[in-house]
C-alpha positions as CSV (number, residue, x, y, z in Angstrom):
1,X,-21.8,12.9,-6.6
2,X,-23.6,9.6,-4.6
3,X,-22.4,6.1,-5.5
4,X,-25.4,5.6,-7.3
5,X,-24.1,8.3,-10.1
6,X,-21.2,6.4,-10.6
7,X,-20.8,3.3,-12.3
8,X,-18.2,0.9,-11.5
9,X,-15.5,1.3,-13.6
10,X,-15.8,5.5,-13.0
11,X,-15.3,3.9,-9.3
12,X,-12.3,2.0,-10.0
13,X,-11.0,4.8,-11.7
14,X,-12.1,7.4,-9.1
15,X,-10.1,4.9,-6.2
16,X,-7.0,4.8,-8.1
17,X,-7.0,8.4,-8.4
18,X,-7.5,9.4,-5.1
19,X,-4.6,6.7,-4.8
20,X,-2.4,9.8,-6.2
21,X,-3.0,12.0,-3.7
22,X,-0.9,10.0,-1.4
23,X,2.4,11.2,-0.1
24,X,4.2,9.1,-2.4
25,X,7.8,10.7,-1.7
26,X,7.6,10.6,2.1
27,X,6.6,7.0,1.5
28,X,9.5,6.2,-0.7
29,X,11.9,7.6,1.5
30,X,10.3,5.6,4.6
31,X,10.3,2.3,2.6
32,X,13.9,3.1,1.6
33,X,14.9,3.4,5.6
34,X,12.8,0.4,5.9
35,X,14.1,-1.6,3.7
36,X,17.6,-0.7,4.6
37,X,17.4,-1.0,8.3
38,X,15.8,-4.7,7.2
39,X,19.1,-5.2,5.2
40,X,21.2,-4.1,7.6
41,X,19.9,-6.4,10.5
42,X,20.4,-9.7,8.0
43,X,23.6,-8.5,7.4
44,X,25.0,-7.9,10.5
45,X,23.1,-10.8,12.2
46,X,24.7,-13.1,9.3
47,X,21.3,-14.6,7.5
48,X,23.4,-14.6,4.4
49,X,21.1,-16.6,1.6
50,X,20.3,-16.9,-2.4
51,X,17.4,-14.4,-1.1
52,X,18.9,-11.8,1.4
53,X,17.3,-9.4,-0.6
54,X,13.6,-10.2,-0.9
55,X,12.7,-9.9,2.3
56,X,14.2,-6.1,3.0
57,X,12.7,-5.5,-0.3
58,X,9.2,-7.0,0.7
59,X,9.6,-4.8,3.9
60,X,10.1,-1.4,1.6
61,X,7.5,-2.0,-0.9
62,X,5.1,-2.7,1.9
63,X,5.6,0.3,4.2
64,X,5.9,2.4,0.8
65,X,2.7,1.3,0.1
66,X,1.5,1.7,3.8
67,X,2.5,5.1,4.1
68,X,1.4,6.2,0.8
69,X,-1.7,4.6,1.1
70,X,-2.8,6.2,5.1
71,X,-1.3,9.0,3.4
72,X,-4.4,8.9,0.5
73,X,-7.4,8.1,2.7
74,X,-6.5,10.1,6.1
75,X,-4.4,13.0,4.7
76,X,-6.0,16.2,4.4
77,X,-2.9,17.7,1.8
78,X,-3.1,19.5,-1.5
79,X,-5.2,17.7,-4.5
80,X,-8.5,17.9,-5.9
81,X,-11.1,18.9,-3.0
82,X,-13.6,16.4,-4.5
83,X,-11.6,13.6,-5.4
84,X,-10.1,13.7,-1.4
85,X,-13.9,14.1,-0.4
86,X,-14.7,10.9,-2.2
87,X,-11.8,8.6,-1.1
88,X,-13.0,10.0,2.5
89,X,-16.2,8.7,2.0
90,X,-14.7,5.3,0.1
91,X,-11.7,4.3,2.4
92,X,-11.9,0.5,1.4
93,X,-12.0,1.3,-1.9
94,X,-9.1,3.6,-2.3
95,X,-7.2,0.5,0.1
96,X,-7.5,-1.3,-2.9
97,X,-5.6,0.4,-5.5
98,X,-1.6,0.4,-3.2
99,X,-2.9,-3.0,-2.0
100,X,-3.2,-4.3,-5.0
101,X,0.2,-2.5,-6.8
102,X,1.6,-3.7,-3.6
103,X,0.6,-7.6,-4.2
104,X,1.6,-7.6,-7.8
105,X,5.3,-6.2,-6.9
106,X,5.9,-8.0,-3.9
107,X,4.5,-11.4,-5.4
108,X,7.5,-10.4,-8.4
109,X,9.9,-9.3,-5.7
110,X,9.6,-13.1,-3.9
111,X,9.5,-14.9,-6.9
112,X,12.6,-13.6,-8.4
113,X,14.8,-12.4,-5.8
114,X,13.6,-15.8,-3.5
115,X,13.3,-19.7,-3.5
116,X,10.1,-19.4,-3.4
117,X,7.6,-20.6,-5.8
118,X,5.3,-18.9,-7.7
119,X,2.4,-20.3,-5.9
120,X,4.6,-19.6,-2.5
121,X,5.3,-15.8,-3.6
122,X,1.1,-15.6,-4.6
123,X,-0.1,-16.9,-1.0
124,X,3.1,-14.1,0.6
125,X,1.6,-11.7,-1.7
126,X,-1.7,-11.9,-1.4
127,X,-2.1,-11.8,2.7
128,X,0.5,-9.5,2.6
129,X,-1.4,-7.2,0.6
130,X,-4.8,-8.1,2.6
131,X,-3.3,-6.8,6.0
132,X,-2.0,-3.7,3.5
133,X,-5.9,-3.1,2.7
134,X,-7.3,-3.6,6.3
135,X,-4.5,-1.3,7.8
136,X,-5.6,1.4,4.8
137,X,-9.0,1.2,5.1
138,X,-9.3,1.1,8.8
139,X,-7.4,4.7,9.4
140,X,-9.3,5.8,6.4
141,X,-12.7,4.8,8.3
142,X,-11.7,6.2,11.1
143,X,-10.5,9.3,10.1
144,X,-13.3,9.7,7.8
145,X,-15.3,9.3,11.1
146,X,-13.7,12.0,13.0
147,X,-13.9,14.7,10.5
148,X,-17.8,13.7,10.1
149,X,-18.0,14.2,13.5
């Protein structure tokens, strides 16, 4: 199956399910650490605030999403052959699917556990979740480099 046989919604749909393949529960427990250790360090270093929790919880979401993410473009685990094949060949376009689930719960997670504005928890959100996409679609191109090679 080339790009050209698929149109661009079967793509969409093609990048969010190779999005699955992801180890979701080895990310979850990493953002849990994450966000914990994150927790613990403004607790014990006293940044007491209204908004102690959103930035631990910005910190688990985003290596949740991280993890998961590598996890879905580089990993080589169980799934569907073809479907890993083509989020090999697609990296920046399977980036896109925990980048985005990532902005839209993180620009929540600012916005009600935070100060912050909405248009403050958009802007966190949305670089946030660009450096989320370049990270994921970077080790996806390179590892879809080394196993071409």
């Amino acid at each position: 199956m080339t790009s050209k046989d698929v149109s661009r919604r079967e793509s969409g749909q093609l990048a969010v399910a190779s999005a699955t393949l992801g180890p979701w529960k080895t990310a979850g427990v990493t953002g849990v650490i994450g966000g914990a250790a994150a927790l613990g360090v403004d607790v014990v270093t006293m940044h007491w605030s209204t908004s102690l929790l959103a930035g631990p919880v910005g910190i688990a979401l985003f290596l949740f999403f991280l993890v998961g993410g590598v996890g879905s473009v580089a990993g080589r685990g169980g799934g569907d052959r073809r479907l890993r094949r083509w989020a090999g060949e697609h990296p920046w376009q399977v980036a896109l699917a925990p980048a985005g689930a990532f902005f839209v719960t993180d620009a929540l997670t600012h916005f009600f556990l935070s100060s912050a504005s909405l248009a403050g928890a958009l802007w966190t959100g949305i670089w946030q979740a660009a450096i989320l996409a370049a990270v994921v679609g970077v080790v996806g191109s390179v590892a879809g480099a080394r196993r071409k090679a």
